[in-house]
C-alpha distance (Angstrom), angle and dihedral (degrees) to the residues before:
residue distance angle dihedral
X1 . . .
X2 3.76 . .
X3 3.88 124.1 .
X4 3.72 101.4 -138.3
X5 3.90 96.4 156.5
X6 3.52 106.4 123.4
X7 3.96 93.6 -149.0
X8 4.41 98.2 50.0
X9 3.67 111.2 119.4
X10 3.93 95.7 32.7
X11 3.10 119.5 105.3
X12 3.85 107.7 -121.3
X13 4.18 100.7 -112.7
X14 4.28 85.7 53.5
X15 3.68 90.6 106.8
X16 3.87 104.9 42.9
X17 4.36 86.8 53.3
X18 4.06 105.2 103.8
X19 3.95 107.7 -150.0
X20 3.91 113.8 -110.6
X21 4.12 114.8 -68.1
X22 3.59 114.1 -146.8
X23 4.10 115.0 -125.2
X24 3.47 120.2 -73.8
X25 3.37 116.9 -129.7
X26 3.35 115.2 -130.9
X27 3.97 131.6 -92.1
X28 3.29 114.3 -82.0
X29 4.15 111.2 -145.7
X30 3.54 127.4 -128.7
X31 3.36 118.9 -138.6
X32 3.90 149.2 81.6
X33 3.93 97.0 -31.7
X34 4.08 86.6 50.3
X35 4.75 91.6 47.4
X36 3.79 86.0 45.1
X37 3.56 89.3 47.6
X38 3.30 93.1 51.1
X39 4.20 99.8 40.1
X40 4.15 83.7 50.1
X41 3.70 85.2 61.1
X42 3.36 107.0 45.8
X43 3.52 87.1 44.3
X44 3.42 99.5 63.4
X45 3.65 85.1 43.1
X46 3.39 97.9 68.6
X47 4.10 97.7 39.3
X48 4.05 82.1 55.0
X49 4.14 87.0 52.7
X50 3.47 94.9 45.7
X51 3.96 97.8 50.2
X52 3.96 86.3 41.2
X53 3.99 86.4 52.3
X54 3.73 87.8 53.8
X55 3.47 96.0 47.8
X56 3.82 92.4 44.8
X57 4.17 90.5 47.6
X58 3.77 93.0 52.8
X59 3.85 94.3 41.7
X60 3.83 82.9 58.4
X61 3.18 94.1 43.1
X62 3.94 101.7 -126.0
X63 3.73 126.7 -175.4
X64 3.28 110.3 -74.8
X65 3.99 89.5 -151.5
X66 3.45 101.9 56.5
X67 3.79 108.0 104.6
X68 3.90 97.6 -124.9
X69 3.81 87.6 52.1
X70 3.92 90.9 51.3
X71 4.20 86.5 47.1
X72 3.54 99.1 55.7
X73 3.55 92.2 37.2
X74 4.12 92.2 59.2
X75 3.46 91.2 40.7
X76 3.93 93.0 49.7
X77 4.14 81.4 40.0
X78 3.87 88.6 51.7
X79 4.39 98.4 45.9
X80 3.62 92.8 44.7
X81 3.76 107.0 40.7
X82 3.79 86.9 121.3
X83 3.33 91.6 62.9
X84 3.78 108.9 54.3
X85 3.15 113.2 128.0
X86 3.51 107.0 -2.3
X87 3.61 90.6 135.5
X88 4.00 123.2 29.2
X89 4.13 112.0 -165.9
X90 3.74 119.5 172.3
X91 3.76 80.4 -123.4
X92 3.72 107.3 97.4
X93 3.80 85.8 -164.9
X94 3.84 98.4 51.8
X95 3.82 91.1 35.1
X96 4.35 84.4 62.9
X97 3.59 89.3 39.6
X98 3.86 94.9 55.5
X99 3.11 105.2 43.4
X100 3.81 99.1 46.5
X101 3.17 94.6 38.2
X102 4.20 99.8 59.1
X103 3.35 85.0 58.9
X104 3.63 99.8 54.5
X105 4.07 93.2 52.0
X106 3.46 84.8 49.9
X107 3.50 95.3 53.7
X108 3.67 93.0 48.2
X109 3.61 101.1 44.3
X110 3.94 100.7 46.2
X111 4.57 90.5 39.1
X112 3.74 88.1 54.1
X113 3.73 91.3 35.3
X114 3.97 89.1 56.5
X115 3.65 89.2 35.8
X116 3.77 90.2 57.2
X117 3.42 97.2 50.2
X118 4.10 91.6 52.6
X119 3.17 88.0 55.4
X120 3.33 110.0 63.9
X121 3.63 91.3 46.5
């Protein structure tokens, strides 16, 4: 006699047994800690593209009268005041890139950094 029932040599509780789940990780909560998380970042986001911008305009060597120049130049000016010079190179060029570039790292590493942190709250 031939077994042809699909089910013999289970054992009867087979298919009710879920396969293991990995952890979950827990919830993470929306709210203020998550939006100032989020505004931190983008924050230092857009400091880091403005003193890149600079760096990028005066590599290039763009006129320094044109009014969009003169904006990201004040606003680069204004976010890394700090800064100035911290490091003075003969090298106009490396001098510009130096000093506004610190700042930008900085920016970057401590607005994620904070950023981060919120978010795992």
């Amino acid at each position: 006699m031939s077994n042809t029932d699909p089910m013999a040599g289970h054992h009867p509780y087979d298919q009710y047994q879920q396969p293991p789940q990995p952890p979950r990780r827990p919830e993470r909560r929306e709210g203020g800690a998550r939006r100032a998380g989020l505004v931190i970042h983008t924050i230092a986001d857009i400091a880091a593209v403005f003193l890149g911008l600079w760096i990028l305009l005066y590599l290039l060597e763009a006129n320094q009268d044109n009014v969009f120049v003169e904006f990201v130049h004040g606003t680069a000016d204004w976010l890394a005041w700090w800064s100035q010079d911290v490091f003075t190179m003969d090298t106009e060029g490396l001098r510009v890139l130096l000093n506004y570039g610190l700042p930008a790292v900085i920016y970057l590493l401590v607005g994620h950094g904070i950023a981060a942190r919120l978010n795992r709250v």
